[in-house]
PDB file of N, CA, C and O in Angstrom:
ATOM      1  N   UNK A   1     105.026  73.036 112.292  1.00  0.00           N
ATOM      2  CA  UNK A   1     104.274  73.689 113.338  1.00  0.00           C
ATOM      3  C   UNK A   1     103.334  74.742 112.742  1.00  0.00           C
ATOM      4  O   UNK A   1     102.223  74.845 113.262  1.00  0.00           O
ATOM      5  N   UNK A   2     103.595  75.392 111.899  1.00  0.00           N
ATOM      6  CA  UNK A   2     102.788  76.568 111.291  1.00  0.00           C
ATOM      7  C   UNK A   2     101.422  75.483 110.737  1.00  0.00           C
ATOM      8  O   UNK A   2     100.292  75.736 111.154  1.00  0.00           O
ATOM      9  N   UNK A   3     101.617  74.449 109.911  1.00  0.00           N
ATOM     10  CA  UNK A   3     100.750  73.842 109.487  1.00  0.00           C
ATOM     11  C   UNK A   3      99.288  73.773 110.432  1.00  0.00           C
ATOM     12  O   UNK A   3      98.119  74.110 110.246  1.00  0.00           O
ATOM     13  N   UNK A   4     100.157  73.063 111.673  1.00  0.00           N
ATOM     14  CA  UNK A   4      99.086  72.821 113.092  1.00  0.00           C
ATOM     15  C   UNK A   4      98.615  74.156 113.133  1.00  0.00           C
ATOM     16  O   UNK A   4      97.627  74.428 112.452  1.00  0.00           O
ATOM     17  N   UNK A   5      98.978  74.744 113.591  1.00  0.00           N
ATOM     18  CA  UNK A   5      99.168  76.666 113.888  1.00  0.00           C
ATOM     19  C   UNK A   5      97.767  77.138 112.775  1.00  0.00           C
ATOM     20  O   UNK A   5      96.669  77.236 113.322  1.00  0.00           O
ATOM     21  N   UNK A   6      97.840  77.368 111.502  1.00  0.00           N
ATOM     22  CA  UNK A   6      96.998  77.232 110.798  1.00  0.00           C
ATOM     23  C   UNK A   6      95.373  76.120 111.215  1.00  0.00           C
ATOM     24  O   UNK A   6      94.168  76.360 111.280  1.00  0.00           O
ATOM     25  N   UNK A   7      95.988  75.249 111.354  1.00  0.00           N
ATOM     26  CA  UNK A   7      94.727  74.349 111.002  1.00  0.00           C
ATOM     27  C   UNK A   7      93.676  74.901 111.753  1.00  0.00           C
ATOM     28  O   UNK A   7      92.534  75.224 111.427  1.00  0.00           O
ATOM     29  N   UNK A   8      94.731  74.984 113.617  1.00  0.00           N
ATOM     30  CA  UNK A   8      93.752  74.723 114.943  1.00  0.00           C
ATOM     31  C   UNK A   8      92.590  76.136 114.524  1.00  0.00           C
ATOM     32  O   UNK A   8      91.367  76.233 114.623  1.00  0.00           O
ATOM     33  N   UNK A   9      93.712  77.138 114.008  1.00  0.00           N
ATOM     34  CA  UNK A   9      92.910  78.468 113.570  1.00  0.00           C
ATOM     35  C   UNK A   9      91.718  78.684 113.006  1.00  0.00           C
ATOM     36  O   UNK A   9      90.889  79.565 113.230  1.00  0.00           O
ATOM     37  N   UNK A  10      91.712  77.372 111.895  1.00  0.00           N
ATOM     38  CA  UNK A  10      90.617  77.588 111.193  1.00  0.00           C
ATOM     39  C   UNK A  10      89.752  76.786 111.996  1.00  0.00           C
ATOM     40  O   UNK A  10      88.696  77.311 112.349  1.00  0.00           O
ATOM     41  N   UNK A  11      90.080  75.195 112.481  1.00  0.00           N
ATOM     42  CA  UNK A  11      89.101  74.586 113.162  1.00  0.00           C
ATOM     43  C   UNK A  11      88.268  75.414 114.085  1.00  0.00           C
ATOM     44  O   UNK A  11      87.083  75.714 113.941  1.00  0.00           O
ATOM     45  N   UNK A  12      89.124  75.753 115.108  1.00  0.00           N
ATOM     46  CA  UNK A  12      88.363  76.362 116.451  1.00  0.00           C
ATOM     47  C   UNK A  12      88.196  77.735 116.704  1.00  0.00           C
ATOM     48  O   UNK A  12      87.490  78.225 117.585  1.00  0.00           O
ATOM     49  N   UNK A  13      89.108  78.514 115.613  1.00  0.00           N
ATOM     50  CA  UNK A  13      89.216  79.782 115.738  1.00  0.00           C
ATOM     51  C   UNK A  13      89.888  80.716 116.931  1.00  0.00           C
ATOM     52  O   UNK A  13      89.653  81.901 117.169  1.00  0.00           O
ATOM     53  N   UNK A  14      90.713  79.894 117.545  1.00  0.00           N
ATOM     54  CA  UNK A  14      91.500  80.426 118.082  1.00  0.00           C
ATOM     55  C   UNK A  14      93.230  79.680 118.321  1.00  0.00           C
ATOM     56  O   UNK A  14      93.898  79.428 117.318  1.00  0.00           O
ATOM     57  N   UNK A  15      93.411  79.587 118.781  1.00  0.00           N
ATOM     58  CA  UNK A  15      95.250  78.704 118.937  1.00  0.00           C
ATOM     59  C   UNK A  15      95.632  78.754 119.855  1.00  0.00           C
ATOM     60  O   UNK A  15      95.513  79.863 120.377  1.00  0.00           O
ATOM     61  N   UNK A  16      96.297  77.722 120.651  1.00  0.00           N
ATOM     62  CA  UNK A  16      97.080  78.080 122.260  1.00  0.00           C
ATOM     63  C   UNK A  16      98.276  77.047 122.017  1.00  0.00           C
ATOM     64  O   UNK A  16      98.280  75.844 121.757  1.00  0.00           O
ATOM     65  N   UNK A  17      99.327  78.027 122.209  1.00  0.00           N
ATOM     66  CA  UNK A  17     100.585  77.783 121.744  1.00  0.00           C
ATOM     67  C   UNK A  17     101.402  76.423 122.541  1.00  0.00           C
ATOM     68  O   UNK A  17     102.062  75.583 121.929  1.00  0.00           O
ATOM     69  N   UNK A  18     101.158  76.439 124.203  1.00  0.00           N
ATOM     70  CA  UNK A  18     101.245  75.382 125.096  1.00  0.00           C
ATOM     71  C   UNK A  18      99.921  73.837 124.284  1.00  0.00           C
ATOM     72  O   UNK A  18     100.107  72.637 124.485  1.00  0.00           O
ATOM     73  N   UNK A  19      99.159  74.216 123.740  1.00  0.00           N
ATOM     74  CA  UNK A  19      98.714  72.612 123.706  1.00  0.00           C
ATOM     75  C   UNK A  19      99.660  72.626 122.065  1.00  0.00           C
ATOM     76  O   UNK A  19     100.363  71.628 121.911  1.00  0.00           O
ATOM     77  N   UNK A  20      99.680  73.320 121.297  1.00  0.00           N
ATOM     78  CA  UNK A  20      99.764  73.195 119.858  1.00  0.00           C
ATOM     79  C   UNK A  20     101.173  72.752 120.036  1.00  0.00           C
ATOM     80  O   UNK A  20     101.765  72.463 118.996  1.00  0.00           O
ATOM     81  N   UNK A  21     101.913  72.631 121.315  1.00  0.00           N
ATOM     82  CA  UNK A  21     103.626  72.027 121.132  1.00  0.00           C
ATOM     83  C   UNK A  21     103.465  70.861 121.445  1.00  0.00           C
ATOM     84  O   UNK A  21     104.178  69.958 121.006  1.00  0.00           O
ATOM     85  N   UNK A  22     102.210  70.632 122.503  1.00  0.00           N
ATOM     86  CA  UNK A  22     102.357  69.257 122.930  1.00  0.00           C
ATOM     87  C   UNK A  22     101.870  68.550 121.811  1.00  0.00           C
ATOM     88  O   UNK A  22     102.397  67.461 121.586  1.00  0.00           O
ATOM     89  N   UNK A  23     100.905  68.972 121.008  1.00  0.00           N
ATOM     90  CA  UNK A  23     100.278  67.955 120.127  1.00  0.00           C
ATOM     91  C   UNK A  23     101.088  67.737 118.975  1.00  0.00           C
ATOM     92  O   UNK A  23     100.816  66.802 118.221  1.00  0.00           O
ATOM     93  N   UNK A  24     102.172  68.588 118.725  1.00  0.00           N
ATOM     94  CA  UNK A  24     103.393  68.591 117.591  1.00  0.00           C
ATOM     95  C   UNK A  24     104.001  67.631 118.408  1.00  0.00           C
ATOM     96  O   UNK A  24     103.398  66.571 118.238  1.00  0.00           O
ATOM     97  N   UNK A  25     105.109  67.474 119.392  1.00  0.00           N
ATOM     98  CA  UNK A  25     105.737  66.687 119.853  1.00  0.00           C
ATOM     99  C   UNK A  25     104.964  65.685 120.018  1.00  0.00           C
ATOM    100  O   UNK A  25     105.772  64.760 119.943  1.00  0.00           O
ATOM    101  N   UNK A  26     103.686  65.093 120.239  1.00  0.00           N
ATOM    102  CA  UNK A  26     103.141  63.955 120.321  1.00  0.00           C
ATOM    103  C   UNK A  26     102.465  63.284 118.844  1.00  0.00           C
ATOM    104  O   UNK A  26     101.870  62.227 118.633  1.00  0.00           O
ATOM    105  N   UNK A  27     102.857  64.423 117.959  1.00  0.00           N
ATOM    106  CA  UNK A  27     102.649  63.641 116.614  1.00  0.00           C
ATOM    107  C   UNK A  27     103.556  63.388 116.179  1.00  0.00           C
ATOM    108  O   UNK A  27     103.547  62.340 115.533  1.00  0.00           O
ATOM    109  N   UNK A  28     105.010  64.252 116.267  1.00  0.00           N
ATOM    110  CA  UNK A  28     106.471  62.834 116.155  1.00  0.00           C
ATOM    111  C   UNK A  28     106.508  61.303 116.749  1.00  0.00           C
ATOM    112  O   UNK A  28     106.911  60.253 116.248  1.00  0.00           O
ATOM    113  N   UNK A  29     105.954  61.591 117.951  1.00  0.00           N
ATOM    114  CA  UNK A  29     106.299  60.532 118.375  1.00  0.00           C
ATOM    115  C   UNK A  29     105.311  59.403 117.891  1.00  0.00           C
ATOM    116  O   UNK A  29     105.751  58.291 117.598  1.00  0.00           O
ATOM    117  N   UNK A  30     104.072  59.680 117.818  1.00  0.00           N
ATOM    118  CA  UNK A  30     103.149  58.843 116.943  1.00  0.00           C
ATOM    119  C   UNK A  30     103.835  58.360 115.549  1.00  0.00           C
ATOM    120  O   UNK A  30     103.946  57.181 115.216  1.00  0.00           O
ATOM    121  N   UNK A  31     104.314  59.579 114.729  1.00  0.00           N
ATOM    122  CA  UNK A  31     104.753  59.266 113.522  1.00  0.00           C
ATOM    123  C   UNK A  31     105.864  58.457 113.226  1.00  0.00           C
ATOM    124  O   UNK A  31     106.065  57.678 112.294  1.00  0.00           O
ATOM    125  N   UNK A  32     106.720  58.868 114.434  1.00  0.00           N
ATOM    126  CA  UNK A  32     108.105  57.639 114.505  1.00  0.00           C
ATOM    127  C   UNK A  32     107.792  56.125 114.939  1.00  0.00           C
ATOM    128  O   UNK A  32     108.549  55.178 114.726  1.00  0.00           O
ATOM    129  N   UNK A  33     106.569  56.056 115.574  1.00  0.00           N
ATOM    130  CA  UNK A  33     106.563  54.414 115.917  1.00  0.00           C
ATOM    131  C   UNK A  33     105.558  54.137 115.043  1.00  0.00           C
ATOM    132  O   UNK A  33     105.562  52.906 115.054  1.00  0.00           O
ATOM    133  N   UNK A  34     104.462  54.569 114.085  1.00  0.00           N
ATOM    134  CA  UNK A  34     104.072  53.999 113.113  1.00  0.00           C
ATOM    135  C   UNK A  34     104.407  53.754 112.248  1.00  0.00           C
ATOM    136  O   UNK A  34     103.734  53.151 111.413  1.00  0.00           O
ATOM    137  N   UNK A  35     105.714  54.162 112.075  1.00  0.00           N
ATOM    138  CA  UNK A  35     106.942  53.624 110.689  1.00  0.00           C
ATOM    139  C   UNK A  35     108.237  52.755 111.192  1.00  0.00           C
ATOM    140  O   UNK A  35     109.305  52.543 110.617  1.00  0.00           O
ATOM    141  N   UNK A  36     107.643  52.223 112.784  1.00  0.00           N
ATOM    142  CA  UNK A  36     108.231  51.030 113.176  1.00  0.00           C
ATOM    143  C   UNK A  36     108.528  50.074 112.370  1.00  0.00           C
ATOM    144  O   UNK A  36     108.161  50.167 111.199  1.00  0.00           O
ATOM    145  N   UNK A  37     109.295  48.888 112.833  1.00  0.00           N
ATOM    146  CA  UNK A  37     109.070  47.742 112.097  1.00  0.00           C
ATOM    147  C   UNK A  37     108.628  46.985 112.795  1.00  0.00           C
ATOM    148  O   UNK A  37     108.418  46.044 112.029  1.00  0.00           O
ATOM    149  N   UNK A  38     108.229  46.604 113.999  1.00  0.00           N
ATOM    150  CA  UNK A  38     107.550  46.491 114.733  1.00  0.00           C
ATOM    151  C   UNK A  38     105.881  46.927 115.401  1.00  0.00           C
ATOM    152  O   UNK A  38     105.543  48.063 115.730  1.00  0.00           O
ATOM    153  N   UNK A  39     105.108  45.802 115.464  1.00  0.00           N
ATOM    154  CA  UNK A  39     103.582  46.436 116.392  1.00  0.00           C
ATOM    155  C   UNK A  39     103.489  46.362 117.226  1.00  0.00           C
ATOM    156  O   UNK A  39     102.746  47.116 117.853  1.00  0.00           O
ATOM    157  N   UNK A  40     104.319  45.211 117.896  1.00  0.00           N
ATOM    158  CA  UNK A  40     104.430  44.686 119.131  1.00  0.00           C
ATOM    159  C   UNK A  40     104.726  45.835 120.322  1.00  0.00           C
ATOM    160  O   UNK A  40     105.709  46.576 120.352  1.00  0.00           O
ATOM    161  N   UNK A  41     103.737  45.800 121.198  1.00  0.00           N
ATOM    162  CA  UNK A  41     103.695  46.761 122.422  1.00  0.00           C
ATOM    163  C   UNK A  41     104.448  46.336 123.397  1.00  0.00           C
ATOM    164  O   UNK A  41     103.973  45.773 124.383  1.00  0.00           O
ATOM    165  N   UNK A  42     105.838  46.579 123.214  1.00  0.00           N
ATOM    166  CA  UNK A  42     106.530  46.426 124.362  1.00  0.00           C
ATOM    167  C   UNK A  42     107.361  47.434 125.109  1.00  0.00           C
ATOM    168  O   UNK A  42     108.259  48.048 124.532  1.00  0.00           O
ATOM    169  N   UNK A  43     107.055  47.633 126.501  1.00  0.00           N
ATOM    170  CA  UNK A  43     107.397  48.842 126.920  1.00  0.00           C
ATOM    171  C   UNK A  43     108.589  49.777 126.658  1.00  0.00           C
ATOM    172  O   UNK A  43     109.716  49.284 126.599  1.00  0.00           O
ATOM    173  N   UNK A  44     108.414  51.043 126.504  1.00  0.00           N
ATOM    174  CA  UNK A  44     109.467  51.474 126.037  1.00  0.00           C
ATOM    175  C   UNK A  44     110.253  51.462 124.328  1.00  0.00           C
ATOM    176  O   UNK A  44     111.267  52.143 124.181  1.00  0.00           O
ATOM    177  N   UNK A  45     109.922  50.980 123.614  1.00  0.00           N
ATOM    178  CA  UNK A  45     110.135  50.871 122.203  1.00  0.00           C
ATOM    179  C   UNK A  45     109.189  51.557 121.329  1.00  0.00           C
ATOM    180  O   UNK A  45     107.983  51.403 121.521  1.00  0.00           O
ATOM    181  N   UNK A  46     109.688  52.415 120.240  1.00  0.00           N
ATOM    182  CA  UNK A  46     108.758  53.043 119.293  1.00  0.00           C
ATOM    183  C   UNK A  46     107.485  53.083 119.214  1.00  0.00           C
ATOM    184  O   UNK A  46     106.808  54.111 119.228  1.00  0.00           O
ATOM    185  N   UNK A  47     107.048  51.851 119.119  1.00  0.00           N
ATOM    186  CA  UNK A  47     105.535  51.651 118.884  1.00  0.00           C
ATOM    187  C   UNK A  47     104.978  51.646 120.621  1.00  0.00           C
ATOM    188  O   UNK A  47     103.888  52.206 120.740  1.00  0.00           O
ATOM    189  N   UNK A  48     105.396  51.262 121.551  1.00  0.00           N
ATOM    190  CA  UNK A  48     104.470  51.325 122.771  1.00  0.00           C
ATOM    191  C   UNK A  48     104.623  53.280 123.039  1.00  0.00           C
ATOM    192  O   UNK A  48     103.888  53.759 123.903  1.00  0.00           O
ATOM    193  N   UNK A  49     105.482  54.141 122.338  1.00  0.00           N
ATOM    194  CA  UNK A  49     105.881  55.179 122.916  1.00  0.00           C
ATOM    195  C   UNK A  49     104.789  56.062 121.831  1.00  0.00           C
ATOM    196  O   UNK A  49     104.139  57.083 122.054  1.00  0.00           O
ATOM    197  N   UNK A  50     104.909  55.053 120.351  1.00  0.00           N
ATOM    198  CA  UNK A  50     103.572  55.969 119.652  1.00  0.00           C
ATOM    199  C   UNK A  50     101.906  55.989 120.059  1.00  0.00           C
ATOM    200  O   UNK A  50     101.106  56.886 119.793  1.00  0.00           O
ATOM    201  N   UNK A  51     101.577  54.372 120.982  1.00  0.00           N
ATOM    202  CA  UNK A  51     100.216  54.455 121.149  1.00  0.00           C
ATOM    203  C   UNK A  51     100.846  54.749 122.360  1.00  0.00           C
ATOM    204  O   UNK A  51     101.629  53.806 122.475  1.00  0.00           O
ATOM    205  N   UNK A  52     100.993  55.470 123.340  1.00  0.00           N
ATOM    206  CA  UNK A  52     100.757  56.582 124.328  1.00  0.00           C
ATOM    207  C   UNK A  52     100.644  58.129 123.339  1.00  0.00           C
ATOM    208  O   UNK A  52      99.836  59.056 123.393  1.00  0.00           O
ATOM    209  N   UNK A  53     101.646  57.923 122.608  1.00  0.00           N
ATOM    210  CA  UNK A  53     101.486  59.539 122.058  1.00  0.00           C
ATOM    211  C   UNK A  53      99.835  60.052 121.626  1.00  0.00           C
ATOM    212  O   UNK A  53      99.130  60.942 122.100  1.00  0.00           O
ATOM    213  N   UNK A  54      99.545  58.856 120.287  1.00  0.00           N
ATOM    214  CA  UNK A  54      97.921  58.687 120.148  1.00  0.00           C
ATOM    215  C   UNK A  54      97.360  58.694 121.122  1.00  0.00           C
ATOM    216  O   UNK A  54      96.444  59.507 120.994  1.00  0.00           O
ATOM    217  N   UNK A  55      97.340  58.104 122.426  1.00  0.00           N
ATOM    218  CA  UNK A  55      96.386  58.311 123.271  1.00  0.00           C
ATOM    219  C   UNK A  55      96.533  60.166 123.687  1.00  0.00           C
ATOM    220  O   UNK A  55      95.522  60.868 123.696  1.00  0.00           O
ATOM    221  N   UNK A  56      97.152  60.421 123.828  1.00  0.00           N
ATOM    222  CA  UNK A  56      97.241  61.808 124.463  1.00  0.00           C
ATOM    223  C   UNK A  56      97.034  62.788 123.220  1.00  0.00           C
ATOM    224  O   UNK A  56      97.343  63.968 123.386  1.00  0.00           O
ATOM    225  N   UNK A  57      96.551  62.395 122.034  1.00  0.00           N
ATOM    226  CA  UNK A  57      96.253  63.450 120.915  1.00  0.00           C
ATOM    227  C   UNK A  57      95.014  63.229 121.228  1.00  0.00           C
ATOM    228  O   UNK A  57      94.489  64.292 121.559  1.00  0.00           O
ATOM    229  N   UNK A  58      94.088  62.095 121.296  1.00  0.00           N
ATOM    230  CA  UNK A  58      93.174  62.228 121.148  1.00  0.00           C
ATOM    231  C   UNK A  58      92.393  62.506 122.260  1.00  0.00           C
ATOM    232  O   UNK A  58      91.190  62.687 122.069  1.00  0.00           O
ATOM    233  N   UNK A  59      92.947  62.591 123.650  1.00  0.00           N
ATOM    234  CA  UNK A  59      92.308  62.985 124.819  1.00  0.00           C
ATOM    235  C   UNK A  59      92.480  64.973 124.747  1.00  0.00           C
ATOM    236  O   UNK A  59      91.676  65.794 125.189  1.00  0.00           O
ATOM    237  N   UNK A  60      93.629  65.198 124.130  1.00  0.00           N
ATOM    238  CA  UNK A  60      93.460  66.447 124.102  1.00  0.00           C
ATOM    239  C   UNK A  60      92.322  67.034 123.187  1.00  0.00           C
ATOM    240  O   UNK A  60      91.510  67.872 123.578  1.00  0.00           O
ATOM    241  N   UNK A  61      92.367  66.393 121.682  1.00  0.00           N
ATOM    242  CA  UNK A  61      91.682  66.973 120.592  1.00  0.00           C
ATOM    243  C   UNK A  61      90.150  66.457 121.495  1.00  0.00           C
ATOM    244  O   UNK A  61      89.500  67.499 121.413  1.00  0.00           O
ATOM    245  N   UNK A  62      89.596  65.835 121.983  1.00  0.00           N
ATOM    246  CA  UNK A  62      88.630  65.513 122.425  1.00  0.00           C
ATOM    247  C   UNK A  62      87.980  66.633 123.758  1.00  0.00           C
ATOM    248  O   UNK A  62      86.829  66.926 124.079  1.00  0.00           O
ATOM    249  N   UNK A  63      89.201  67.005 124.242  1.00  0.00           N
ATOM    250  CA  UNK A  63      89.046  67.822 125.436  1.00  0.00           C
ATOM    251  C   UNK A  63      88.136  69.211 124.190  1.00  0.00           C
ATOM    252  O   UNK A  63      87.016  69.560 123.819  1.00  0.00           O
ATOM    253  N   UNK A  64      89.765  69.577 123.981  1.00  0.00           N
ATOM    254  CA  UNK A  64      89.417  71.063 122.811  1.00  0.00           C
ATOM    255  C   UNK A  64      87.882  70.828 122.079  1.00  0.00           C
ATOM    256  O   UNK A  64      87.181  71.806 121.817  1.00  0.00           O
ATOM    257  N   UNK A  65      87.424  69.396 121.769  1.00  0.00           N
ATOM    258  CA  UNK A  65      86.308  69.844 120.906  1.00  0.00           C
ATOM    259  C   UNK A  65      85.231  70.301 121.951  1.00  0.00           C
ATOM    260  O   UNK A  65      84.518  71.304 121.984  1.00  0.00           O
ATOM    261  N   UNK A  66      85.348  69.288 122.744  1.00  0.00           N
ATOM    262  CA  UNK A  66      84.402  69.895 124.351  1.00  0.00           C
ATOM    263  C   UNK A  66      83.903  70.933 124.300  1.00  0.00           C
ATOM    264  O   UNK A  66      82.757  71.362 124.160  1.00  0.00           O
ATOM    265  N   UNK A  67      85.303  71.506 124.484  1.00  0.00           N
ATOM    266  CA  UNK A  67      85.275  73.314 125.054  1.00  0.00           C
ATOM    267  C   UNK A  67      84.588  74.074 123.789  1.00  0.00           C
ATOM    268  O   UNK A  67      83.661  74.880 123.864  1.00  0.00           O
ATOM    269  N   UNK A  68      85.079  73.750 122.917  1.00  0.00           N
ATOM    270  CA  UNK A  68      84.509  74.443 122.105  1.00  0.00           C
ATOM    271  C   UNK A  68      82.621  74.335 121.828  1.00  0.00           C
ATOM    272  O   UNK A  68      81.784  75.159 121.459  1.00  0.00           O
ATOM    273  N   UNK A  69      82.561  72.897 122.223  1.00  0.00           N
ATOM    274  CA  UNK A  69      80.786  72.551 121.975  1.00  0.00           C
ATOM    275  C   UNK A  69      80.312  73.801 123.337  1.00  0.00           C
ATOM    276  O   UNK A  69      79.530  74.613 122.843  1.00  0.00           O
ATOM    277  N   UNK A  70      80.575  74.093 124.736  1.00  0.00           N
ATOM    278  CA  UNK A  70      80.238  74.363 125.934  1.00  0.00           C
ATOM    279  C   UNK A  70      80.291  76.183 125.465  1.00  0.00           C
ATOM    280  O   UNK A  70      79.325  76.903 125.714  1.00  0.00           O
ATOM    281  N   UNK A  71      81.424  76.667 124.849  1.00  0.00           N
ATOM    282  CA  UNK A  71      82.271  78.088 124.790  1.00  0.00           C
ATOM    283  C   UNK A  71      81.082  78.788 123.674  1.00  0.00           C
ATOM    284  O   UNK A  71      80.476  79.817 123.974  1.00  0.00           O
ATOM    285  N   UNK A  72      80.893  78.158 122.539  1.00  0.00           N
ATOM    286  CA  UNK A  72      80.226  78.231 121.032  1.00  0.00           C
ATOM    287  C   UNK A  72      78.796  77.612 120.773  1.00  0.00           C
ATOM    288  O   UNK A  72      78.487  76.623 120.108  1.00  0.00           O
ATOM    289  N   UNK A  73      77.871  78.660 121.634  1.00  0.00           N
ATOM    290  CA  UNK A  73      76.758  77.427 121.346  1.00  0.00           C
ATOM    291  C   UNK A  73      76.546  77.121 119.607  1.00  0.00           C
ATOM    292  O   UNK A  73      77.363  77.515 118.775  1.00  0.00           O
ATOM    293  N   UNK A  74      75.430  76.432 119.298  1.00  0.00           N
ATOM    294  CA  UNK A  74      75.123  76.291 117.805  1.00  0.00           C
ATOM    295  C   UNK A  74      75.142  77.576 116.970  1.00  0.00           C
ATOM    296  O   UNK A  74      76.100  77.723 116.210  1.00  0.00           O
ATOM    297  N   UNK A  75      74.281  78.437 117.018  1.00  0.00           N
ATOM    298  CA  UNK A  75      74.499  79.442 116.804  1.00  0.00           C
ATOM    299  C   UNK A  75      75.251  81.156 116.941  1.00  0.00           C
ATOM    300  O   UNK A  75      74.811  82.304 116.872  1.00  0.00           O
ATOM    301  N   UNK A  76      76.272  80.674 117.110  1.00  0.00           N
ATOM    302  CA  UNK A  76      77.474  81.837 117.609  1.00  0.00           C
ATOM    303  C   UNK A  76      78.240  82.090 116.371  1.00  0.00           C
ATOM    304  O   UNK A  76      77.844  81.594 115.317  1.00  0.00           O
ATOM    305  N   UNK A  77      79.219  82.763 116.410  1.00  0.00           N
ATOM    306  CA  UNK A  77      80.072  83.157 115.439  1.00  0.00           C
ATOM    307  C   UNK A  77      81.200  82.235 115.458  1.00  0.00           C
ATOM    308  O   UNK A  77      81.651  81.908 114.360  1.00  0.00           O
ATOM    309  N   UNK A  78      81.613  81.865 116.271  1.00  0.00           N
ATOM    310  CA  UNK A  78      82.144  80.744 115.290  1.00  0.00           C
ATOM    311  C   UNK A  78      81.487  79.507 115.256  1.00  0.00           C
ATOM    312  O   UNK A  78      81.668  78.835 114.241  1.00  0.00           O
ATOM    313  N   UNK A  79      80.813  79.085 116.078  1.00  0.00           N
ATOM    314  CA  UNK A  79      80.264  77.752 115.615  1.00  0.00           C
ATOM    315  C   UNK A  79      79.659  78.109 113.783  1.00  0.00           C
ATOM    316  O   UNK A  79      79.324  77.281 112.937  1.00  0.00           O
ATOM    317  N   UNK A  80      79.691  79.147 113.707  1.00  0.00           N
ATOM    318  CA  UNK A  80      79.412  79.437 112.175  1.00  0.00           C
ATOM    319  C   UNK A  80      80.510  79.552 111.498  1.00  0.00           C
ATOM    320  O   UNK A  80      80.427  78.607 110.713  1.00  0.00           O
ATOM    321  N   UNK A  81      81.607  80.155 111.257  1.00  0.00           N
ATOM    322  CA  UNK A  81      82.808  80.231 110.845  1.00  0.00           C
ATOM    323  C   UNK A  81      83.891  79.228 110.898  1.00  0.00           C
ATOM    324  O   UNK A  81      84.787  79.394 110.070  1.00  0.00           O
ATOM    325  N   UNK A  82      83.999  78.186 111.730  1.00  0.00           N
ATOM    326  CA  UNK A  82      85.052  76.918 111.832  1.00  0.00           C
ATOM    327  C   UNK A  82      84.582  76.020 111.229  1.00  0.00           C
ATOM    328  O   UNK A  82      83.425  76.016 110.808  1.00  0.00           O
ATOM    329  N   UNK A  83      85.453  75.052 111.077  1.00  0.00           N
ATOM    330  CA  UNK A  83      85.408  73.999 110.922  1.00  0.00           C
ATOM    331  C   UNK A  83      84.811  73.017 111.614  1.00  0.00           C
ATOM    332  O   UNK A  83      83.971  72.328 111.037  1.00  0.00           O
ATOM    333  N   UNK A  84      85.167  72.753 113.104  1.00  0.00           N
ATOM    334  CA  UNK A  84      84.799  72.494 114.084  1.00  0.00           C
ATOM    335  C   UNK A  84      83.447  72.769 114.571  1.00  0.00           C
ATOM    336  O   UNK A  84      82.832  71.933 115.232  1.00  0.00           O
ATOM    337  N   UNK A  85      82.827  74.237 114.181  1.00  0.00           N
ATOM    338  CA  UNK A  85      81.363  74.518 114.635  1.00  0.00           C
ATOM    339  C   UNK A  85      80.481  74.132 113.082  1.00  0.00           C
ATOM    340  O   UNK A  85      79.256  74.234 113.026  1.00  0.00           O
TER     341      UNK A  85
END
């Protein structure tokens, strides 16, 4: 968690502790069904439980970059300082 905690920091320059749990708990669960033995999407089993998890990382990380394009115009302080800007 510190890792995430770190990253989002430097990306966006700020951190919110409610998305940074969901996106930890939804990268176990990604990480446990991509070391399935199985690909097969069948409901309820590892891998159908990791591509929901992926879907919901990337609707969030997609949301967050949003906000940040709308919050940070081009030239702001952090769109100068992140990663992300």
């Amino acid at each position: 968690m510190y890792s995430l905690r770190l990253f989002f920091k430097s990306a966006f320059g700020r951190t919110n502790e409610e998305v940074l749990a969901r996106l930890h708990d939804d990268f176990k669960l990604w990480l446990d069904g991509a070391l399935s033995l199985t690909t097969l999407r069948i409901p309820g089993m590892r891998f159908d439980k990791a591509m929901k998890a992926r879907g919901r990382i990337l609707a969030i990380v997609g949301q967050l970059i949003d906000e940040f394009i709308v919050d940070n115009p081009e030239k702001s302080e952090h769109a100068k300082t992140t990663i992300i800007g």
